[in-house]
py3Dmol code that shows the C-alpha trace and the ligand (Angstrom):
import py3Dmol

protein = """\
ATOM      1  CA  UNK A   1      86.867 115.244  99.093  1.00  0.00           C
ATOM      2  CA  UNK A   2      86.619 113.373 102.253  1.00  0.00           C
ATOM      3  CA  UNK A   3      88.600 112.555 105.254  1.00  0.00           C
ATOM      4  CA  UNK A   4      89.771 109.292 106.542  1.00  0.00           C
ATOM      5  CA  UNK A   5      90.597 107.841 109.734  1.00  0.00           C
ATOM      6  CA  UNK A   6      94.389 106.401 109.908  1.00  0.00           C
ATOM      7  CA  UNK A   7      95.625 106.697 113.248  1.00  0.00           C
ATOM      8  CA  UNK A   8      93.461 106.645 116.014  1.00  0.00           C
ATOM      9  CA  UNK A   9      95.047 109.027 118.626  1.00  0.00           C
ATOM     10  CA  UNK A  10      97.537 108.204 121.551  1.00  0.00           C
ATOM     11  CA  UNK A  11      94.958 107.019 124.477  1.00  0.00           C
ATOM     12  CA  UNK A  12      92.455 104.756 122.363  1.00  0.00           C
ATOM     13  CA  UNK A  13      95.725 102.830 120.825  1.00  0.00           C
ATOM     14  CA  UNK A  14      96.851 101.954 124.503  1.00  0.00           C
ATOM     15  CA  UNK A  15      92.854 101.300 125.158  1.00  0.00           C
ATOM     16  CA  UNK A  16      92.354  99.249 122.217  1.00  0.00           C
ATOM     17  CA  UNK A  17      95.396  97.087 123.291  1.00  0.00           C
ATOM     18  CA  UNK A  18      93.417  96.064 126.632  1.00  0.00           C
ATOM     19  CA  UNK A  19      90.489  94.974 124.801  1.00  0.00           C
ATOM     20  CA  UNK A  20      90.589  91.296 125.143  1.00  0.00           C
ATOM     21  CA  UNK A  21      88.192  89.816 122.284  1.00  0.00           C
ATOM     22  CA  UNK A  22      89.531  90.376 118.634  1.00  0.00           C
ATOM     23  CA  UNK A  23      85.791  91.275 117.681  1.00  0.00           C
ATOM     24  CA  UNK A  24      85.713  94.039 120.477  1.00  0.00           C
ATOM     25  CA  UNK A  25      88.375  95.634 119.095  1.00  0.00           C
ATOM     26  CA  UNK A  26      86.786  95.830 115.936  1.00  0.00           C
ATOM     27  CA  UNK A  27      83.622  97.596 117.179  1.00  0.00           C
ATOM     28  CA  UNK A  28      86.051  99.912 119.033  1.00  0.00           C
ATOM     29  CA  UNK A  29      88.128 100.812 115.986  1.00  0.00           C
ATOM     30  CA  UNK A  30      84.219 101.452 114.143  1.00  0.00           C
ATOM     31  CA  UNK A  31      82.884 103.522 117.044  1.00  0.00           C
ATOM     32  CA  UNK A  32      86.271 105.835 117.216  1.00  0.00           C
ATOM     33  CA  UNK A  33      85.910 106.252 113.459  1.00  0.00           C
ATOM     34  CA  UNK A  34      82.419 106.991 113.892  1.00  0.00           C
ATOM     35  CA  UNK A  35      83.064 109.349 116.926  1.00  0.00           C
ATOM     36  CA  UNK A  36      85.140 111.326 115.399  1.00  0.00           C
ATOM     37  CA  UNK A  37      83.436 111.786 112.591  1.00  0.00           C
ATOM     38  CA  UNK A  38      86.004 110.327 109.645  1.00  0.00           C
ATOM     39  CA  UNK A  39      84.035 109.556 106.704  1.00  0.00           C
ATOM     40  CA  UNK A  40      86.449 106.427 105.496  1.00  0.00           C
ATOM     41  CA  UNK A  41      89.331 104.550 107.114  1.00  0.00           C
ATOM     42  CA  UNK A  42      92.384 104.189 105.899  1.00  0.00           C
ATOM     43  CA  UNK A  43      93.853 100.871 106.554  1.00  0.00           C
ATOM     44  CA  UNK A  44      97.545  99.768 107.333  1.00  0.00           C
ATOM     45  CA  UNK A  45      98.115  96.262 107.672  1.00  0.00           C
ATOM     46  CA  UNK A  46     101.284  97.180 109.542  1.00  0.00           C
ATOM     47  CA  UNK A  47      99.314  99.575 112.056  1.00  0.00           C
ATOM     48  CA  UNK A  48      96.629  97.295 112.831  1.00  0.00           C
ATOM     49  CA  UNK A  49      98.582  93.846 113.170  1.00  0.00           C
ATOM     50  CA  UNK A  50     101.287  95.685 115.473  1.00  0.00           C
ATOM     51  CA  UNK A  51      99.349  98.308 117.747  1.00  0.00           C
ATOM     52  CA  UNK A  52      95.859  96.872 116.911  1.00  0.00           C
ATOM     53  CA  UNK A  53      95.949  93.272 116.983  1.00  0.00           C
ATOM     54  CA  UNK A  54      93.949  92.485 114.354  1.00  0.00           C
ATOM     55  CA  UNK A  55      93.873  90.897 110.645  1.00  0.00           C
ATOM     56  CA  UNK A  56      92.689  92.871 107.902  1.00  0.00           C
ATOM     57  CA  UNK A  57      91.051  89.286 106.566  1.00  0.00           C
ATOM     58  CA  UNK A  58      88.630  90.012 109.231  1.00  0.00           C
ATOM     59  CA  UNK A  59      87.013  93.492 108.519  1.00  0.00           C
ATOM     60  CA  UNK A  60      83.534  92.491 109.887  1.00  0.00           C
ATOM     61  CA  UNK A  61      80.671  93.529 107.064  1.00  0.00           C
ATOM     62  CA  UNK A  62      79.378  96.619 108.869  1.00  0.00           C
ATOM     63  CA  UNK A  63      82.421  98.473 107.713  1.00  0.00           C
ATOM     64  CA  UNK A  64      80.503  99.202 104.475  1.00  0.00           C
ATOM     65  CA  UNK A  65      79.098 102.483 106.346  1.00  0.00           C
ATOM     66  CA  UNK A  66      82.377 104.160 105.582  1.00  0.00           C
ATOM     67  CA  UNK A  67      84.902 104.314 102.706  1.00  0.00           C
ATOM     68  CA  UNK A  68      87.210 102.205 102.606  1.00  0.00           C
ATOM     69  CA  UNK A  69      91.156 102.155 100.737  1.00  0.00           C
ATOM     70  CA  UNK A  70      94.155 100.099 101.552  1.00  0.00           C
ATOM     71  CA  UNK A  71      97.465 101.829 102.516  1.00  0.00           C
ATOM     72  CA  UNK A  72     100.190  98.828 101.722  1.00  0.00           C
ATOM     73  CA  UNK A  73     102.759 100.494 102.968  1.00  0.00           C
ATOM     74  CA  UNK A  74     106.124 100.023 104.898  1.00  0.00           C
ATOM     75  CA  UNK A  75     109.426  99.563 103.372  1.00  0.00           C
ATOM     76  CA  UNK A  76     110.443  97.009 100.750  1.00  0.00           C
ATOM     77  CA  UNK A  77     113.425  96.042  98.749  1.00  0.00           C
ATOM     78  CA  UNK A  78     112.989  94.760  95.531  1.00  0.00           C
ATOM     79  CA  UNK A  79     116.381  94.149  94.070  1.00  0.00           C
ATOM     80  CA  UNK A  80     116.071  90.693  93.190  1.00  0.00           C
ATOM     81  CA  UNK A  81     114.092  88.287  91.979  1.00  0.00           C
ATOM     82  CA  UNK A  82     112.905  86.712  95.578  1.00  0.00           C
ATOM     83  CA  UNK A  83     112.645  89.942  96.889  1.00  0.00           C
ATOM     84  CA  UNK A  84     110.147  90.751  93.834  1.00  0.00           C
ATOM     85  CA  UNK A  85     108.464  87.446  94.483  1.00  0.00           C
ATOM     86  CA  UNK A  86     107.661  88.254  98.025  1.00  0.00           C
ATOM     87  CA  UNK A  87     106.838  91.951  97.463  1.00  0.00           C
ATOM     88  CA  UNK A  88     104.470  90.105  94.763  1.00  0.00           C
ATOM     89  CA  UNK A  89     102.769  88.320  97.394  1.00  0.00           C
ATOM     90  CA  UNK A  90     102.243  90.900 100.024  1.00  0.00           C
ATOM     91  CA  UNK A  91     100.167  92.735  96.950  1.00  0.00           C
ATOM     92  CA  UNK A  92      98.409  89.670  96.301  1.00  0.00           C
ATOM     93  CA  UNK A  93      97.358  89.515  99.713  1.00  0.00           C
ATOM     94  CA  UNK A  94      96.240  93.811  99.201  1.00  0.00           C
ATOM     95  CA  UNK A  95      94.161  93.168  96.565  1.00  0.00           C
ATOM     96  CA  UNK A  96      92.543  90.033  98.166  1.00  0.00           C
ATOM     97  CA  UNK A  97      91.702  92.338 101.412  1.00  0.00           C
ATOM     98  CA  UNK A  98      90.787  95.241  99.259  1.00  0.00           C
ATOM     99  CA  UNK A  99      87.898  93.393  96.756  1.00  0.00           C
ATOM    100  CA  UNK A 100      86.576  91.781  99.276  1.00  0.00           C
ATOM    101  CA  UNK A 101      85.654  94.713 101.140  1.00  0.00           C
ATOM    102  CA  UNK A 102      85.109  96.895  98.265  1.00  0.00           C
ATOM    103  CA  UNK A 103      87.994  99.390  98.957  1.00  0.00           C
ATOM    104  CA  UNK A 104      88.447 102.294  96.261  1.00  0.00           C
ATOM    105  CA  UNK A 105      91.888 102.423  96.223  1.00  0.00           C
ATOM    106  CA  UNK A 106      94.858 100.349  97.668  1.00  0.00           C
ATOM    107  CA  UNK A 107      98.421 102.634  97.792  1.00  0.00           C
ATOM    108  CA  UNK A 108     101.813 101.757  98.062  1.00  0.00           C
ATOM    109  CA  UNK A 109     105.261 103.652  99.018  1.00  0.00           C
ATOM    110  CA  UNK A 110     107.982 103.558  96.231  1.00  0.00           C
ATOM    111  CA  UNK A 111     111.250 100.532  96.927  1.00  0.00           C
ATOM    112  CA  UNK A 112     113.534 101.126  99.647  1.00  0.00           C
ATOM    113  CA  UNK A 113     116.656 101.870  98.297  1.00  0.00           C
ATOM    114  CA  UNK A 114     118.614 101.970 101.516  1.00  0.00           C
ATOM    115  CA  UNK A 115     122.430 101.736 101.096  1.00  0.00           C
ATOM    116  CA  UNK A 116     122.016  99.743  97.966  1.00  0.00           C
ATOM    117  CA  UNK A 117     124.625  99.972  94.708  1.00  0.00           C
ATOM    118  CA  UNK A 118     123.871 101.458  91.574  1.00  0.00           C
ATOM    119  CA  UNK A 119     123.137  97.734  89.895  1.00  0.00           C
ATOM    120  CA  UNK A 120     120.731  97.116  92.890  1.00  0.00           C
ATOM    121  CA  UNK A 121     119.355 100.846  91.896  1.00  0.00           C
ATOM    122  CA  UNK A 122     118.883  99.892  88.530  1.00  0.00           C
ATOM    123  CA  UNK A 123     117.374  96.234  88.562  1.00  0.00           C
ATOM    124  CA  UNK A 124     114.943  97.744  91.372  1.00  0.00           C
ATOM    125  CA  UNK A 125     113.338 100.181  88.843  1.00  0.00           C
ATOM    126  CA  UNK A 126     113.168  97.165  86.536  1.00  0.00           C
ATOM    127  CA  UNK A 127     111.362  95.182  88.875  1.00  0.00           C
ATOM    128  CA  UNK A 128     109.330  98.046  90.151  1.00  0.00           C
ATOM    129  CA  UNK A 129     107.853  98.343  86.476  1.00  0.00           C
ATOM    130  CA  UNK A 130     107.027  95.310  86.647  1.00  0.00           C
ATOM    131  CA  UNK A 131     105.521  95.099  89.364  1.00  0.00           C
ATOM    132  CA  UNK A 132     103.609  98.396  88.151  1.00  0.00           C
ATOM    133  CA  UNK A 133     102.546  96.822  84.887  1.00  0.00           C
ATOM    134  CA  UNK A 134     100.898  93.822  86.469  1.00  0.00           C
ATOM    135  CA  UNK A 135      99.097  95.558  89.301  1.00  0.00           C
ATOM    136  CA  UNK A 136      97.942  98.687  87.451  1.00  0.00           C
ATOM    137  CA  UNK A 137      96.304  96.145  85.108  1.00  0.00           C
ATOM    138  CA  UNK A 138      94.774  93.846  87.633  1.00  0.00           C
ATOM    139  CA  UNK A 139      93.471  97.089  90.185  1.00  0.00           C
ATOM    140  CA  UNK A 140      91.516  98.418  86.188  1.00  0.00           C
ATOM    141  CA  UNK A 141      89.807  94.884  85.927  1.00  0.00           C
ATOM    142  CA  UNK A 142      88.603  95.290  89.450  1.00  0.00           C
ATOM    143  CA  UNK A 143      87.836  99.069  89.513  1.00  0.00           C
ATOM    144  CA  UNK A 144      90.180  99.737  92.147  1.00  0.00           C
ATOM    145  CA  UNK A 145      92.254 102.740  91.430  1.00  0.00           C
ATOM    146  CA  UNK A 146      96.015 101.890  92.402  1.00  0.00           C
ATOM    147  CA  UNK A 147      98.264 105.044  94.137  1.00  0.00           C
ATOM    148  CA  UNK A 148     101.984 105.251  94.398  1.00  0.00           C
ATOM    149  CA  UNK A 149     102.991 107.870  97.656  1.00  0.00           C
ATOM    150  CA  UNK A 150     105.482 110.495  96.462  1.00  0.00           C
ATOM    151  CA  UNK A 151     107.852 109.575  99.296  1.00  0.00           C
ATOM    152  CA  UNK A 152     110.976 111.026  97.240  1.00  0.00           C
ATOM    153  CA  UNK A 153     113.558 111.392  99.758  1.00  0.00           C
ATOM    154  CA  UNK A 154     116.429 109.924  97.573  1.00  0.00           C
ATOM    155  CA  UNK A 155     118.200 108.496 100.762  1.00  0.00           C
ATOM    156  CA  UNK A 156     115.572 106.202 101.214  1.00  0.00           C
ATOM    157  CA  UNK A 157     113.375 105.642  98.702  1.00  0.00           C
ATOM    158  CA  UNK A 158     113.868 105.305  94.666  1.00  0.00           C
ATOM    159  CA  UNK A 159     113.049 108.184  93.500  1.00  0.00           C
ATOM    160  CA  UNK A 160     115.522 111.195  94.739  1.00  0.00           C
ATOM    161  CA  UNK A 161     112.840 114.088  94.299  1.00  0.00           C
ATOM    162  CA  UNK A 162     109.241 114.867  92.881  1.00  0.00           C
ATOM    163  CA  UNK A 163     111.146 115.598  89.572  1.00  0.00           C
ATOM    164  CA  UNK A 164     112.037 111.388  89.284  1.00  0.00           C
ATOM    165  CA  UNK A 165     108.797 110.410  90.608  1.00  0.00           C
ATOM    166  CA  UNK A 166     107.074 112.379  88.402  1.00  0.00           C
ATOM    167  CA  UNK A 167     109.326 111.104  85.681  1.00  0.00           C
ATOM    168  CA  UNK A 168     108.079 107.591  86.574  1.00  0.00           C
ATOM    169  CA  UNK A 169     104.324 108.534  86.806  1.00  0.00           C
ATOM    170  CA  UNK A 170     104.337 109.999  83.506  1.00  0.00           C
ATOM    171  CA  UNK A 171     104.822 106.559  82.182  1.00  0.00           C
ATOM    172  CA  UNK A 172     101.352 105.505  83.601  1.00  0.00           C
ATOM    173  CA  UNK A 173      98.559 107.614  83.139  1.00  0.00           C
ATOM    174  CA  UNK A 174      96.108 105.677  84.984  1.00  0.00           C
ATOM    175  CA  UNK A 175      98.352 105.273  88.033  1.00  0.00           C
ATOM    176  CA  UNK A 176      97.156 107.237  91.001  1.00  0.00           C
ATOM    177  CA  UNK A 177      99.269 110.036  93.455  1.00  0.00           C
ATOM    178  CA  UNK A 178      98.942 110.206  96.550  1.00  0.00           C
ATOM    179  CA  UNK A 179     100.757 113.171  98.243  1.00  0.00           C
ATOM    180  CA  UNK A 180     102.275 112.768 101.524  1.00  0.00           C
ATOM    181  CA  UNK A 181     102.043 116.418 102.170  1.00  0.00           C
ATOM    182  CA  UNK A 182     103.899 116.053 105.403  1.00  0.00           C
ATOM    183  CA  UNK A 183     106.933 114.216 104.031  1.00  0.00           C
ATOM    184  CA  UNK A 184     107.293 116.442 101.412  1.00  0.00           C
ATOM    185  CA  UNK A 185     107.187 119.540 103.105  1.00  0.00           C
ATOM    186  CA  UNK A 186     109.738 118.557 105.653  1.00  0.00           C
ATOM    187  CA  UNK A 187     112.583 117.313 102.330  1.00  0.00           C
ATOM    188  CA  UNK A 188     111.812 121.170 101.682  1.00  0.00           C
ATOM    189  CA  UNK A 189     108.851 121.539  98.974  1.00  0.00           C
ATOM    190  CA  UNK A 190     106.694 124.520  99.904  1.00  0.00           C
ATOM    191  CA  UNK A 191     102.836 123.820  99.211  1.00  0.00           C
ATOM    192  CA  UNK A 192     103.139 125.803  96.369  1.00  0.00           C
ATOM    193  CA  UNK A 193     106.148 123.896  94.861  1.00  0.00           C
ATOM    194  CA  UNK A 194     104.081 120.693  95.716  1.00  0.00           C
ATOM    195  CA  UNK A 195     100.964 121.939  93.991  1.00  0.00           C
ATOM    196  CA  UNK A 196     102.592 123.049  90.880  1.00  0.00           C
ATOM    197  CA  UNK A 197     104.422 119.621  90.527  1.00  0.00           C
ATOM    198  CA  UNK A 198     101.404 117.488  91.151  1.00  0.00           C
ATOM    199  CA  UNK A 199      98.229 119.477  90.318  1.00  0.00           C
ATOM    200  CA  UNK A 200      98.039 117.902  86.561  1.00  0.00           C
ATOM    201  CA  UNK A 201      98.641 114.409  87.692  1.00  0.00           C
ATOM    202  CA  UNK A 202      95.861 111.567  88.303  1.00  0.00           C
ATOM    203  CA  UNK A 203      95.824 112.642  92.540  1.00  0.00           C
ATOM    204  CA  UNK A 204      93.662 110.337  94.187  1.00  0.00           C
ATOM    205  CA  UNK A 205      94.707 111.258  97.843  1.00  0.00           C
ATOM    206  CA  UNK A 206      96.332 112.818 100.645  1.00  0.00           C
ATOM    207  CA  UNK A 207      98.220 111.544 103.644  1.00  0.00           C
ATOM    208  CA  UNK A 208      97.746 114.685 106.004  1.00  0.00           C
ATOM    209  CA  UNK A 209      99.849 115.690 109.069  1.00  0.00           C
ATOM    210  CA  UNK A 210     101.735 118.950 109.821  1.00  0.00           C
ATOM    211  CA  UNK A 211     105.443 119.387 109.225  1.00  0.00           C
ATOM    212  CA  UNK A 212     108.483 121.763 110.298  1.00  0.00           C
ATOM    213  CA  UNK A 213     111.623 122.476 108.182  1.00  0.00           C
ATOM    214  CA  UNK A 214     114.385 121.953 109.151  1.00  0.00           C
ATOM    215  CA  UNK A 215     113.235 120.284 112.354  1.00  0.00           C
ATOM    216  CA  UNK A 216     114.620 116.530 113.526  1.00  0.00           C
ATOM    217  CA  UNK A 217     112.934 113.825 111.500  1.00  0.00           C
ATOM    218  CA  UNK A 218     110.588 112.689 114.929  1.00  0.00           C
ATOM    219  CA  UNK A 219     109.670 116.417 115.492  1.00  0.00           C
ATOM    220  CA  UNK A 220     109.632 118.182 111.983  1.00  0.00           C
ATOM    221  CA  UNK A 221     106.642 115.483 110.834  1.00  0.00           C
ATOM    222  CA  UNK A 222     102.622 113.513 111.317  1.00  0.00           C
ATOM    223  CA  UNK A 223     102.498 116.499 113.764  1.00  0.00           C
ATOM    224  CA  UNK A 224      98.469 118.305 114.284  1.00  0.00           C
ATOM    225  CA  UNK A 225      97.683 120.378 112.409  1.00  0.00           C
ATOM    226  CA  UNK A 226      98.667 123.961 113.338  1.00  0.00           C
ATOM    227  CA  UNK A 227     101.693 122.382 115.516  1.00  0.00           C
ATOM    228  CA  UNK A 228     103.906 122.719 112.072  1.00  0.00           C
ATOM    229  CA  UNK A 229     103.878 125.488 109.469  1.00  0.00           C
ATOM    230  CA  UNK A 230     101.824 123.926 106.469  1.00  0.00           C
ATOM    231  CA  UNK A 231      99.226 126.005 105.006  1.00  0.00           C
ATOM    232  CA  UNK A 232      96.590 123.439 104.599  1.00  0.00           C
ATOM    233  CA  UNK A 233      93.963 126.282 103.205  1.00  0.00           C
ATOM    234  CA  UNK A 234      96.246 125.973  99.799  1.00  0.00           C
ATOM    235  CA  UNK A 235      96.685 122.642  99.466  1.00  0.00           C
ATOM    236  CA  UNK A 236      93.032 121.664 100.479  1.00  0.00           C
ATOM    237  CA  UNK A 237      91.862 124.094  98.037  1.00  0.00           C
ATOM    238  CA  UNK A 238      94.387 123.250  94.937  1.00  0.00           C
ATOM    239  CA  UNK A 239      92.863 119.643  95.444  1.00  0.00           C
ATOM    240  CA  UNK A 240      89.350 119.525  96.588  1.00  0.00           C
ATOM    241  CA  UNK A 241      87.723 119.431  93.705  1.00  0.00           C
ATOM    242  CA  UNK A 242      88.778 116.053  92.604  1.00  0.00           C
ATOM    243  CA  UNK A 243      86.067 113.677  92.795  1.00  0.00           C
ATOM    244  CA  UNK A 244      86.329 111.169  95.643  1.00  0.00           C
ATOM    245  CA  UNK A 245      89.455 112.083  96.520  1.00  0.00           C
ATOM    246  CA  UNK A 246      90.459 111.366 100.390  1.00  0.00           C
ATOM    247  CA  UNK A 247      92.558 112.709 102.747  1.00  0.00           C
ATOM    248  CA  UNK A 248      94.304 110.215 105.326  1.00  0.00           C
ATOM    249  CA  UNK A 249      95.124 111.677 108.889  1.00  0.00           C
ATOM    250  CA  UNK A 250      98.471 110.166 109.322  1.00  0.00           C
ATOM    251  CA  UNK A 251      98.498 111.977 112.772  1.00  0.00           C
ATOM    252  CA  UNK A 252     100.550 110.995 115.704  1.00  0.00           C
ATOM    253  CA  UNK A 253      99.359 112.707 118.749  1.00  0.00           C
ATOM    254  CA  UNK A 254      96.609 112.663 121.245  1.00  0.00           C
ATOM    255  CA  UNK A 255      92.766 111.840 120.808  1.00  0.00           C
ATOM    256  CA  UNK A 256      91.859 115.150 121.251  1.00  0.00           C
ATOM    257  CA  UNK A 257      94.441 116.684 118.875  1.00  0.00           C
ATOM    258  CA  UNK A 258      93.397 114.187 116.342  1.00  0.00           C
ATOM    259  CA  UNK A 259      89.605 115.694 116.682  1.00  0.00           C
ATOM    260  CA  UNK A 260      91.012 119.633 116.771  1.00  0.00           C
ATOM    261  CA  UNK A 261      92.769 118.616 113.172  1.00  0.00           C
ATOM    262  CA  UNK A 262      89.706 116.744 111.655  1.00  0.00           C
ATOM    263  CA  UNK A 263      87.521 119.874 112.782  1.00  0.00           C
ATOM    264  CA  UNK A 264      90.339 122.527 111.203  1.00  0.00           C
ATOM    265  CA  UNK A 265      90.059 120.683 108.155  1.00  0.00           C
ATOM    266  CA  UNK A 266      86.839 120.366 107.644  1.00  0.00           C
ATOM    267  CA  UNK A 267      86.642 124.113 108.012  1.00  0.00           C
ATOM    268  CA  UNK A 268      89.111 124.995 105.575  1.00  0.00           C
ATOM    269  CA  UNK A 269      86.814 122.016 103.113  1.00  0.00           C
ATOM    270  CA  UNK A 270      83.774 124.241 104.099  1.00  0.00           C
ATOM    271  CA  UNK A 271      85.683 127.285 103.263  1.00  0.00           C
ATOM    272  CA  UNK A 272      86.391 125.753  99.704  1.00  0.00           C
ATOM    273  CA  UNK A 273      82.573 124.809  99.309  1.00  0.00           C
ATOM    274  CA  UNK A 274      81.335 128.494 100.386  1.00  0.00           C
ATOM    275  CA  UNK A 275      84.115 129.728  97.593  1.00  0.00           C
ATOM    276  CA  UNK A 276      82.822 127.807  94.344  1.00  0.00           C
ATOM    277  CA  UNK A 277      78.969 127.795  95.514  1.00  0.00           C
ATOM    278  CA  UNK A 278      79.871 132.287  95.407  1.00  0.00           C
ATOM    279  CA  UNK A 279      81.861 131.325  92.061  1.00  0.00           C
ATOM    280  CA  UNK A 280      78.645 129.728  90.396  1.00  0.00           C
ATOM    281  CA  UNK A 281      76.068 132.086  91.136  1.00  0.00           C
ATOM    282  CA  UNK A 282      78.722 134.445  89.916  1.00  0.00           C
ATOM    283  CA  UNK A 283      78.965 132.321  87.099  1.00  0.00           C
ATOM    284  CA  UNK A 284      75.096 132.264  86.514  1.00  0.00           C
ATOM    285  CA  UNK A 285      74.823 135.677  86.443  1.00  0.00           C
ATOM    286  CA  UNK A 286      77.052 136.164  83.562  1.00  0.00           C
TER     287      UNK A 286
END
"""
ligand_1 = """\
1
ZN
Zn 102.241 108.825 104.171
"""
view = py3Dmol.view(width=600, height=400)
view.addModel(protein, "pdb")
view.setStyle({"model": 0}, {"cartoon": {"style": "trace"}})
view.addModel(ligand_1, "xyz")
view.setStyle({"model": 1}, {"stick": {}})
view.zoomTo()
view.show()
């Protein structure tokens, strides 16, 4: 398992905004990744046109030091046809960023479902297959793995619940999870609810933050870790094994809280590591 940078921490994204030259701000976005010591970036188009000012088309070369995935994210309707057209496009323009740079794994969040009728409900899971069907197939041609987030809050998004997600999923073994842990925690899955619902599935990563119950939307979630109640020492250790897998900081607080989680994790991946290198020699002497 690895971690991944995502957000950068409160004080460099008001410092990268006063960085004049487009090619500045890319060296500043490689040096915080670097300084904190992230082993891949995450990429969000949305995050880095709006607060960064700059194109994904533009990832200069030297990026290839870290590993690299593709969060397409945000929210999109897809209850008609234009709607599935231009959703269509926006993945077109994903997969263009994401072979070019050799990415790993390009994600995306499930429809928004927003106020719409049950018709609108039910042609959006038709389009969504379809949507599905084509990129699964194109992401196996170019050995990129693709992800769907299990954002399940029903309100919102088309599937009202791991149980519907995971009813969808099971229709595509080769489609990837990602777990927001944070989002899921906060609609009121415990980490060992969440574990047991997704621990047999194809998980290819984690979008990390902390999360309170029961707290207002803006407070109860991408909190530091150890600001919320999570207990990331289960969930790191029900997935760590996976091969390659990353975790994304999707963190929304200061630079220095953003190093405190990265170092908390990494302890609790270390802690993981000490456990199965004890279980093998254990093992061995059997
Ligand atoms: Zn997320």
């Amino acid at each position: 398992m690895y971690f991944a940078m995502d957000e950068i921490g409160f004080e460099n994204t008001e410092k990268i905004k006063n960085i004049t030259t487009e090619a500045e701000r890319w060296q500043f976005i490689y040096d915080t990744a670097k300084s904190y010591d992230f082993e891949g970036i995450h990429f969000t188009p949305s995050l880095y046109n709006k607060d960064f000012g700059l194109d994904l088309n533009n990832i200069p070369e030297y990026f290839q030091d870290f590993k690299l995935t593709l969060h397409n994210g945000g929210l999109h309707k897809i209850n008609t046809e234009d709607d599935y057209n231009s959703f269509d496009v926006a993945l077109s323009q994903g997969f263009d960023i994401a072979i070019r740079n050799n990415m790993h794994d390009i994600s995306l969040h499930p429809p928004d479902i927003y106020e719409a009728s049950e018709n609108e409900k039910k042609s959006c899971l038709e389009f969504f297959h379809k949507t599905i069907d084509k990129w699964l197939n194109t992401a196996t041609k170019s050995n990129i793995t693709l992800s769907l987030e299990t954002h399940v809050t029903g309100k919102y998004f088309l599937f009202d619940g791991l149980g519907g997600y995971i009813e969808f999923i099971n229709k595509y073994p080769d489609l990837g999870v990602l777990i927001d842990v944070s989002h899921n925690y906060y609609d009121g899955y415990s980490e060992d609810e969440i574990i047991s619902h997704l621990a047999d599935k194809n998980v290819k990563c984690l979008h990390i933050s902390d999360a309170l119950q029961g707290a207002d939307f803006r407070e109860g979630t991408h909190l530091a870790i150890e600001d919320g109640s999570v207990d990331f020492a289960k969930i790191l250790k029900a997935f760590a094994h996976i091969p390659n897998l990353y975790s994304a900081l999707e963190i929304k607080a200061t630079n220095e809280s953003v190093a405190k989680s990265l170092s908390m994790l990494k302890q609790h991946r270390l802690q993981n590591c000490h456990k199965s290198v004890r279980g093998d020699i254990k093992w061995e002497r059997i």
